[in-house]
C-alpha positions in Angstrom: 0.0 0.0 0.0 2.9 2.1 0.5 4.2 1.6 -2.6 0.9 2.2 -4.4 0.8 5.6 -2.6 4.7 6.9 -3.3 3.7 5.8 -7.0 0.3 7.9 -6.7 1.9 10.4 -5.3 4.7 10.5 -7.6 1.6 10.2 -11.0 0.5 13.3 -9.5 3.2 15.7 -9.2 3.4 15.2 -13.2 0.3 16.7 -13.7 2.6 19.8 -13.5 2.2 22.9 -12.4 1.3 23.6 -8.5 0.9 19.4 -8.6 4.6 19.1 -8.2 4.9 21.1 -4.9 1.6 19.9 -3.7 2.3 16.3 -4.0 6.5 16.2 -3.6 6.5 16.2 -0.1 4.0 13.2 0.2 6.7 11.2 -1.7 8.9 12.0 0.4 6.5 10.4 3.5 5.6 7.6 1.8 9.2 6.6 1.0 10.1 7.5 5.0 7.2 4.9 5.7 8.7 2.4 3.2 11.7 2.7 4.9 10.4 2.6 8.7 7.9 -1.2 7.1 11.3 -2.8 5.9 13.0 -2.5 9.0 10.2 -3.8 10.6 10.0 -6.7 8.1 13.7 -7.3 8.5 13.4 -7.3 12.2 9.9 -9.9 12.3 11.8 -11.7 10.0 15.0 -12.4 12.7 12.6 -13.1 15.3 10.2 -15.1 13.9 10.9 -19.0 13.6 8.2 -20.2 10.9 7.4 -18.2 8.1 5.6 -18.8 4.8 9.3 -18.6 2.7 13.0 -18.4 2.8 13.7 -16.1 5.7 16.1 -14.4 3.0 13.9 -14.6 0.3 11.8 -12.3 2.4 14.4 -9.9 3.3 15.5 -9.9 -0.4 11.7 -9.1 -1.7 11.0 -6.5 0.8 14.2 -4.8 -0.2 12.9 -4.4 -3.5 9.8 -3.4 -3.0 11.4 -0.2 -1.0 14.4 0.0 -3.8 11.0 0.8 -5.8 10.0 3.8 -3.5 13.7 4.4 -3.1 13.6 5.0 -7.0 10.4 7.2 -6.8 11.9 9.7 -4.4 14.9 10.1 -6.6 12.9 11.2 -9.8 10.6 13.2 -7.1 14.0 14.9 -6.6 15.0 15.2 -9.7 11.6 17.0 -10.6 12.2 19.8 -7.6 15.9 20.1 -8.2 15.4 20.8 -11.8 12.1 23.1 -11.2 9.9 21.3 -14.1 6.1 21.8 -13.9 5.7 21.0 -17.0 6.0 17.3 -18.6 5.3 16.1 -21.6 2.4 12.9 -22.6 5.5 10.8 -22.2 6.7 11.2 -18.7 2.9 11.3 -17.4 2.6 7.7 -19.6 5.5 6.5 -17.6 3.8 7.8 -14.1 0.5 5.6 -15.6 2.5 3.0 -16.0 4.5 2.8 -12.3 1.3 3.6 -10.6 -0.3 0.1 -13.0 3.1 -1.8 -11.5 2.5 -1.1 -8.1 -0.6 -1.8 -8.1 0.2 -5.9 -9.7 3.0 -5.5 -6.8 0.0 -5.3 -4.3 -2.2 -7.9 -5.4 0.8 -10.3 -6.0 2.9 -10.0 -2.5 -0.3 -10.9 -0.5 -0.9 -14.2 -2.6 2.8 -15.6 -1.5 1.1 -16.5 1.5 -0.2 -19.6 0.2 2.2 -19.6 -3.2 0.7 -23.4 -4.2 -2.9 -22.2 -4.8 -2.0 -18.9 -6.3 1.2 -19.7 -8.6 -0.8 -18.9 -11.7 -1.9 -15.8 -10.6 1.1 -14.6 -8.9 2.6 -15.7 -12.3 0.5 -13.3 -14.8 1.1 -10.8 -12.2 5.1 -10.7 -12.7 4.1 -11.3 -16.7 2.4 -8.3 -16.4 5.0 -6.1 -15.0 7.5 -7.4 -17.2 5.4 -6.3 -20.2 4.5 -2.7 -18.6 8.7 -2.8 -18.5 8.7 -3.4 -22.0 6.3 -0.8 -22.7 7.7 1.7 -20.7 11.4 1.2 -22.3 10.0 1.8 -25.4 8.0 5.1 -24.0 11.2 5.8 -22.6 13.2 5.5 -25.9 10.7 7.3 -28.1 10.0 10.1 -25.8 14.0 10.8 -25.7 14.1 10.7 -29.5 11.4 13.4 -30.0 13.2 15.3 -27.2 16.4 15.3 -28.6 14.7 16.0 -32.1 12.8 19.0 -30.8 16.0 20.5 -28.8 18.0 23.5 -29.8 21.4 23.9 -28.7 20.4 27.1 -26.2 17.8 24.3 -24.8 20.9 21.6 -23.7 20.6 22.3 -20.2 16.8 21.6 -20.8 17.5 18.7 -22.4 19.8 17.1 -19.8 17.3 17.5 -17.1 14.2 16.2 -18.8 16.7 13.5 -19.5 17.3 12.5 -16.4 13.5 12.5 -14.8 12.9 10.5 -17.7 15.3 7.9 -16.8 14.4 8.0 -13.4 11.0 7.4 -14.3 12.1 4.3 -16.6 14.8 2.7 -13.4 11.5 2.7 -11.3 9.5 0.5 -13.2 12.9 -1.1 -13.9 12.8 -1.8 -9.9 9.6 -3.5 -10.0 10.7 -5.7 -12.9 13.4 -6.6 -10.6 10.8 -7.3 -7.4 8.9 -9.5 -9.5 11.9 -11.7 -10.8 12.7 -12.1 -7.0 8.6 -13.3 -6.7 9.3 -15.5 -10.0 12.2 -17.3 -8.1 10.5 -17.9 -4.5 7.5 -19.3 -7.0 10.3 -21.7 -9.1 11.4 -22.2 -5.2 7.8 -23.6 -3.7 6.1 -25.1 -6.7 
């Protein structure tokens, strides 16, 4: 749920304008609280004797999850630092798209509880991210190539900072890509 709201959160601020201000800080919280549940998880994790995986395999998911949010508060940054409030179809498409991944990353981590009843599901779940990762790579590429195409030299500055958000945007649905191979190999693991 965390995630979901750090990604809604993060949709929002590229609706531009006084969106960026508005919603920046509440990425900011929601990647605090992503921080503060992983601890948590680490430490249940040390002191609990059965659980329903690998005790590593738990602590390896959970730190993906929050290198997801971690990744979110570094294009939030990037946003703020660079003062943009305004964004192009592109980078909004991209904020659709993290905001659809970590919304498959909430339905899928619940249904590792009992992985045998739900492996199909949990497997078109990780299929589905790593299609919206496809997607978003090619969002990604064609958004920089009309960038780069519309640039003047006086705009280079311009340029390298719409750059960058943009491939902030893209390594955050690359993180969840990398969450769900982590779910795909406690599945492989259990089944």
């Amino acid at each position: 749920d965390t995630v979901v709201r750090g990604a809604g959160e993060l949709r929002a601020m590229l609706d531009g304008g006084a969106s960026v201000q508005q919603h920046y800080p509440a990425v900011l919280a929601a990647e605090d609280d992503a921080d503060a549940i992983t601890r948590e998880v680490v430490q249940a994790v040390r002191h609990t004797f059965v659980t329903p995986f690998d005790r590593g395999d738990i602590q390896t998911l959970i730190s993906h999850m929050d290198d997801t949010i971690d990744q979110m508060k570094k294009a939030a940054k990037a946003i703020v630092l660079f003062e943009m409030t305004e964004f192009h179809d592109d980078a909004r498409r991209m904020g659709d798209a993290i905001l659809r991944c970590a919304g498959l990353m909430r339905e899928a981590v619940p249904l590792l509880s009992a992985i045998g009843t739900n492996v199909s599901r949990i497997n078109e779940l990780c299929e589905q991210i790593r299609h919206v990762e496809g997607e978003v790579d090619d969002i990604h590429d064609s958004g920089m190539t009309e960038l780069f195409r519309r640039s003047r030299p006086e705009d280079a500055l311009r340029f390298l900072a719409i750059r960058e958000v943009f491939d902030q945007l893209e390594k955050i649905v690359d993180r969840f890509d990398d969450a769900a191979n982590v779910i795909e190999g406690i599945v492989v693991e259990h089944v």
